[in-house]
C-alpha positions, 0 to 999 in steps of 0.5 A: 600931091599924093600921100607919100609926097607928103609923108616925104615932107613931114618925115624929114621935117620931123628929123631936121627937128631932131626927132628919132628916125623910128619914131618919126617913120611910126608918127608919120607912117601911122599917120598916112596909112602907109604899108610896110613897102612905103615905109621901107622906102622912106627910111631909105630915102629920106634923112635930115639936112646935117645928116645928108650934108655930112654923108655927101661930104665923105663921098669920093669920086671914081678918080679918087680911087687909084692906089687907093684900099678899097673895102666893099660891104658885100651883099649891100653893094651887090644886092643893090647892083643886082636890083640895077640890073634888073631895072635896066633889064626890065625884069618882069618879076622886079617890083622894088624901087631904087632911090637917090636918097636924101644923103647922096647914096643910091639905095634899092628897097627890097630887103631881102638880105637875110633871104638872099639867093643867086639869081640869073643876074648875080654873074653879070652884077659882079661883073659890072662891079669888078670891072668898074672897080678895075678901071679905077685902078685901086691898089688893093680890094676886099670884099666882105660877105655875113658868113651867116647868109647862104651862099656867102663862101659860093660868092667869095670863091667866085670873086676870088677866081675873078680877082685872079683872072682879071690880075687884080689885087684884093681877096673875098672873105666871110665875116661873122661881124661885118659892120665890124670889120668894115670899121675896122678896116678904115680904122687900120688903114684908112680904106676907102669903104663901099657901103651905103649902110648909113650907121657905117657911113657915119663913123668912116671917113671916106665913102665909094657908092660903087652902085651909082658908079655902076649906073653913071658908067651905064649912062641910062637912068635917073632914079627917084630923088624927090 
């Protein structure tokens, strides 16, 4: 068993105990010699048992979508879509992982949010998650984007153009407080919220991970879930 199979089993068995995330992932990371990437990754991947139990309780599927207000976490969704994408693809310059982690929720690693740029593959992410989201048939979409990264009014325009063409009902905004308003929204109107952000997905009710949904509808891959 290698180093990160076993940093796997220390880490949740020190969250079951109660231990802090920060502190544990430092314990157990400080112990194995794990680098920044490793350690990145089990914090994507991994939680305790009540944790993930509650998490996959808030999940709702596909079919529970129609009619519904959905509300997306912007460039969560679509960072994730787009390392998708490049997997499928098998991109040459993709290195990062994507993980069905401990809570249900299909996360990547790469941890560019803050440097995030437009790539060949950012039209064709959007794409799958619009028309993923139109075969739901929901009511209404809104999708919510950091005013404070590049970019941001570039990519709400285009999902505003493509909500027109596509005749769907819902709107693109930045916000200088997304996590916010992300509960916010729930707390309005009780919408659905896609996310997988898990500080938001604790404190909403009912969750959409519109990535695994991207995936189960391309019917190609099972990611790392071990």
């Amino acid at each position: 068993m290698n180093k990160l199979n076993d940093a796997r089993m220390d880490l949740r068995f020190l969250l079951n105990r109660g231990y802090r995330k920060k502190i544990a992932l430092n314990f157990v990371g400080n112990h194995y010699l794990l680098n920044k990437d490793e350690r990145n990754y089990l914090s994507r991947q991994i939680f305790s048992n009540v944790k993930s139990k509650n998490r996959k309780q808030k999940k709702i599927k596909e079919d529970d979508l129609k009619g519904k207000f959905v509300v997306i976490d912007g460039y969560n969704v679509l960072i994730t879509v787009e390392s998708i994408v490049k997997y499928f693809n098998k991109s040459k310059n993709w290195k990062n992982k994507l993980v069905l982690s401990d809570d249900g929720f299909l996360r990547d690693t790469a941890s560019v949010f803050g440097n995030y740029k437009p790539s060949s593959v950012t039209a064709y992410s959007l794409d799958l998650i619009l028309n993923n989201l139109k075969r739901c048939n929901p009511k209404k979409l809104k999708f919510i984007f950091d005013k404070q990264v590049s970019f941001s009014g570039e990519l709400a325009n285009k999902i505003n153009q493509a909500l027109l063409k596509e005749n769907l009902s819902g709107v693109a905004v930045l916000s200088e407080k997304v996590d916010y308003d992300l509960k916010r929204e729930w707390k309005k109107s009780r919408a659905i919220i896609s996310t997988s952000d898990g500080a938001i997905i604790d404190q909403v009710e009912r969750v959409i991970d519109i990535p695994e949904l991207v995936c189960k509808n391309w019917n190609k891959v099972n990611f790392e879930n071990k």
